[in-house]
C-alpha positions in Angstrom: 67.9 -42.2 2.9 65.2 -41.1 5.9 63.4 -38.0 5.3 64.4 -35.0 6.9 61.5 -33.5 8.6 60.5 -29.9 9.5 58.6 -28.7 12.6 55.0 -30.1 12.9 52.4 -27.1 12.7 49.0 -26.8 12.8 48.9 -23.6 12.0 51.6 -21.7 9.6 52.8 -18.6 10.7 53.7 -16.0 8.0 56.9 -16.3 7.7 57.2 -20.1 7.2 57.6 -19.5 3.4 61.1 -18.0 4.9 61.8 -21.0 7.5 61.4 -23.5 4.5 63.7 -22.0 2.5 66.0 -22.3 5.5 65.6 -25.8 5.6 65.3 -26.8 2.2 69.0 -25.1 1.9 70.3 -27.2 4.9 68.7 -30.2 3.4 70.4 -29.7 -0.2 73.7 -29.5 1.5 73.1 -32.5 3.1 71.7 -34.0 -0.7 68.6 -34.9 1.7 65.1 -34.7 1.1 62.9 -32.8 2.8 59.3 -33.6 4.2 57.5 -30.6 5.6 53.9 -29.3 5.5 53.5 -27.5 2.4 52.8 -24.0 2.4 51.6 -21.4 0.3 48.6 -20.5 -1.9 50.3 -21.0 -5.6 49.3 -24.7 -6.3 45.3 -24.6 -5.1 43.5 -26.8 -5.4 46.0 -30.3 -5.4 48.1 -28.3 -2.6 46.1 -26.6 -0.2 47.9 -24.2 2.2 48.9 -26.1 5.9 47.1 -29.4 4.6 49.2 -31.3 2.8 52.7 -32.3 3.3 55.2 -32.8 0.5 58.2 -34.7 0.2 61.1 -32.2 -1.6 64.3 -33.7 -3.4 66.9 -31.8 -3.9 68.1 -31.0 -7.5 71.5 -29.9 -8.9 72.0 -27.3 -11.3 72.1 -28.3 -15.1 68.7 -30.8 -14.5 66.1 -31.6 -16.7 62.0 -31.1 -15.1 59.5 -32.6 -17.0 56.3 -31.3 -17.9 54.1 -30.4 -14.9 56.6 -31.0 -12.7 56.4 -29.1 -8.8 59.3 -27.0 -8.6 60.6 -25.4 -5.2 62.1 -22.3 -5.9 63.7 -19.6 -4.0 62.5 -16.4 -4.7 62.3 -13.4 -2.6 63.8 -15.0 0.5 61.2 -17.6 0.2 60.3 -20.7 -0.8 57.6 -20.7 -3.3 56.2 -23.7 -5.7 55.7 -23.5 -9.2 54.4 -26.1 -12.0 57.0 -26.4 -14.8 55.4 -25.8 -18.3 58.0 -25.1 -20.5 61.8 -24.0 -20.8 62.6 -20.8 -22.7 66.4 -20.2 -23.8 68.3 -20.5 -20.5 65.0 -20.0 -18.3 62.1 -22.0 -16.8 58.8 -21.5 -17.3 56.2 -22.1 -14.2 52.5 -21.5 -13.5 50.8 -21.8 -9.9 47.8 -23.6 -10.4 45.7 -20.8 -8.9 48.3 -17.8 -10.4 47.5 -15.5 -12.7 50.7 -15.3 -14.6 53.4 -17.3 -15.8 56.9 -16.2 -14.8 60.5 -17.2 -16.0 62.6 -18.7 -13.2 66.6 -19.1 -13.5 67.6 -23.0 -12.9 69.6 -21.8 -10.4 67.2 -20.7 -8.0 65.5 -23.9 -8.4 66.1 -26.1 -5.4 63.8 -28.7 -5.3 61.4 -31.1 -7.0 58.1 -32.4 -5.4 58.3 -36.1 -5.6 55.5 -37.2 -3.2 52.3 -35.1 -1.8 50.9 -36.9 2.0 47.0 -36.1 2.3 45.1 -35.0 5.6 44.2 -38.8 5.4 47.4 -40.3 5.5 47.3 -41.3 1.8 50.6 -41.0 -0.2 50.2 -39.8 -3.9 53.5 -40.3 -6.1 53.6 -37.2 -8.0 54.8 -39.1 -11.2 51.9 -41.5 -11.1 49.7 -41.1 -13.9 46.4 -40.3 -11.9 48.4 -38.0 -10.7 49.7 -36.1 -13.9 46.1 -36.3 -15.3 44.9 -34.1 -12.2 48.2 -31.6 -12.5 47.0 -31.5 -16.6 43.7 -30.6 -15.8 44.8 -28.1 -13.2 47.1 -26.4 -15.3 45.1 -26.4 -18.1 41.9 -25.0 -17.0 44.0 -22.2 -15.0 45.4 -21.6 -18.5 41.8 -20.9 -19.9 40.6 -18.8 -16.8 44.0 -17.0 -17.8 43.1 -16.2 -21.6 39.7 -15.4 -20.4 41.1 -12.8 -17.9 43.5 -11.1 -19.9 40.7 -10.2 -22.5 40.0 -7.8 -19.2 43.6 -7.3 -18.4 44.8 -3.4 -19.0 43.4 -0.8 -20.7 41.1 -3.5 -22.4 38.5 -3.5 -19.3 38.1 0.4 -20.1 37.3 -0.5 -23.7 35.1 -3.6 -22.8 33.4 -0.8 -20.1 32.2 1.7 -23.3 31.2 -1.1 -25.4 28.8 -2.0 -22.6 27.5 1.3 -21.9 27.3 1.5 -25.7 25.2 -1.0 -26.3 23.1 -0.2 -23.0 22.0 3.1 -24.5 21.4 1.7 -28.2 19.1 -1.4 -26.6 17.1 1.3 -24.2 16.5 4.1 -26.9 16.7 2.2 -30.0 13.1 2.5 -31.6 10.9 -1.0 -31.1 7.4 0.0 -33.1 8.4 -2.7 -35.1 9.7 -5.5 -32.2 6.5 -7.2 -30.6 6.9 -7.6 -27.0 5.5 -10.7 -25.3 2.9 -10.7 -23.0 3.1 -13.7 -21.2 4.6 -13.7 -17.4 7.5 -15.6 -16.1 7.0 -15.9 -12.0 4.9 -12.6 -12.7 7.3 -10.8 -14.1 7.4 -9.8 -18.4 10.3 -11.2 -20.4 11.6 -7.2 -21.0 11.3 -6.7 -16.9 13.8 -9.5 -16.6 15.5 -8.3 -19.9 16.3 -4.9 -17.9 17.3 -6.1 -14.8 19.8 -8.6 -16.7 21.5 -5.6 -18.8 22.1 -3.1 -15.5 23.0 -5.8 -13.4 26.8 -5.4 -15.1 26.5 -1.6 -14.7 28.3 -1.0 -11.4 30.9 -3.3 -12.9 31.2 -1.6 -15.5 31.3 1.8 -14.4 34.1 0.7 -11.6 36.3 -0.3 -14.0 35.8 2.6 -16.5 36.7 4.9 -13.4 39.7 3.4 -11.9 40.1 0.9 -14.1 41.7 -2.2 -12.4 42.0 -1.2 -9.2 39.7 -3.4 -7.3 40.8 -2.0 -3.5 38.9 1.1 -3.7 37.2 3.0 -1.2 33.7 2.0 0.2 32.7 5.7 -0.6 33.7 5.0 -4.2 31.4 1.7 -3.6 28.6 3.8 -2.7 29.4 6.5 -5.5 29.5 3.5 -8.3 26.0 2.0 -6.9 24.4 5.7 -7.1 26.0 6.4 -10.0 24.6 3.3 -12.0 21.1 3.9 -10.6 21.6 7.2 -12.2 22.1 5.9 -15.6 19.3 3.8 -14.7 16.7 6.7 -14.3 18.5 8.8 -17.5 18.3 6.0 -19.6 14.4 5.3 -18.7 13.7 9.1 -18.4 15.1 9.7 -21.5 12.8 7.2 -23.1 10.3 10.3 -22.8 11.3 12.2 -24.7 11.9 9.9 -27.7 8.8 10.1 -29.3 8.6 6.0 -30.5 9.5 5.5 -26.9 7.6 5.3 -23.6 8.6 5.6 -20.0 7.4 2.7 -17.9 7.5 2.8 -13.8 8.2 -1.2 -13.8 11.1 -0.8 -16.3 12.6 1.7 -14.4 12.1 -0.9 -10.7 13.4 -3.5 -13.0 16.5 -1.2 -13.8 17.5 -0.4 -10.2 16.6 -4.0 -9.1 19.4 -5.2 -11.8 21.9 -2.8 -10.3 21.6 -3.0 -6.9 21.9 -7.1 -7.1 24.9 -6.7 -9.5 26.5 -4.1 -6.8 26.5 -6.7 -4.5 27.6 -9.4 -6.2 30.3 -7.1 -7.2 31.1 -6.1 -3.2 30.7 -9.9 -2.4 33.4 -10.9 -5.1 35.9 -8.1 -3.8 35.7 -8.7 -0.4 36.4 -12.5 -1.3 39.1 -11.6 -3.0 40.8 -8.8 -0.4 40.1 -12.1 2.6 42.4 -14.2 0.0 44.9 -12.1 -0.3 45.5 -11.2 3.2 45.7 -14.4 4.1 
């Protein structure tokens, strides 16, 4: 049976996600496939948003996916794809390659299956070729592990992760170190405990952001400013204070080293939330 296709675009407009679900529909009714660009941001990097095209056949309800498997499933009043892991009782279990969390899906909203994937170059990849279930194992399976990595940050846990960092910041600048030799030599001019300092503050504005709201990354750029001169201030406290210990010193290069470490963090920090605001609006 000939494909059905959808409209050629270059560019996707945002409510195509609604417009495929239209046609998928029409195309089930007709038990035809459908070839259309794919869209979406769920299966990064093996589907990539407006670049590929994928071929969708239509499934009835009561059928069996396999593991890894592309799902199309209606959801929202969209169309939205989804990697089959597992089933759970009556539901499906799907991942996005690039999502965060897994989510249980009802069979019944499950219209499609993704059978073939057409690149920019004109190749054809079968999706039950082995190459390609190797790549979709991978995928998955390395989102998985970015996952379990993430969720030791997820929740309240960042806050607790936050004062085990600032913690340990204030035990490694006042602890006493009479009895700790400190090298001497120079590494592109710099001493070992100048880089030591700027390495330890350079995850203080990270820190302090998500002790004070936690994770709530779309804050204010007065709050960005506030959590930059807020972690220079522990920076100066925690130097300063070294006065007044009296098996500590206060050293002028420390304290550079300090502010150095925060400021680059910061902006790593800014860099990494901007990137992540661009993806989400688009």
């Amino acid at each position: 049976m000939p494909h059905k296709n959808s409209t050629d675009l270059t560019t996707l407009p945002s409510d195509y996600a609604r417009v495929m679900l239209i046609e998928l529909k029409a195309s089930a009714k007709e038990n035809a496939p459908l070839f259309t660009r794919y869209g979406g941001y769920g299966m990064e990097p093996l589907l990539r948003n407006g670049k590929e095209r994928v071929n969708i056949q239509p499934v009835k309800l009561g059928f069996e996916p396999k593991m890894y498997d592309i799902l199309a499933i209606e959801k929202d009043a969209k169309c939205t794809f989804r990697r089959f892991i597992r089933r759970q009782g009556d539901m499906f279990v799907v991942l996005g390659d690039s999502c965060r969390n897994e989510e249980l899906v009802n069979p019944a909203t499950v219209l499609g299956i993704v059978d073939e994937v057409k690149r920019q170059d004109g190749s054809l990849i079968m999706c039950g070729g082995n190459d390609w279930i190797k790549r979709s194992a991978t995928s998955i399976k390395r989102r998985q592990r970015i996952n379990r990595l993430k969720n030791l940050f997820a929740g309240n846990r960042i806050r607790y992760w936050a004062i085990a960092y600032f913690v340990i910041l204030l035990i490694s600048m006042w602890m006493p170190l009479s009895n700790i030799p400190l090298p001497d030599n120079f590494i592109f001019g710099l001493r070992p405990d100048h880089l030591f300092h700027a390495s330890i503050y350079c995850f203080c504005a990270f820190f302090l952001m998500k002790l004070c709201w936690g994770g709530n990354s779309s804050v204010s750029s007065l709050k960005n400013i506030l959590v930059w001169a807020g972690s220079v201030t522990i920076g100066l406290v925690t130097e300063f204070g070294q006065k007044l210990l009296p098996y500590r010193s206060f050293d002028i290069n420390d304290l550079i080293a300090n502010i150095l470490g925060v400021s680059l963090g910061w902006m790593v920090l800014l860099l990494v939330i901007r990137l992540r605001r661009h993806n989400i609006h688009n």
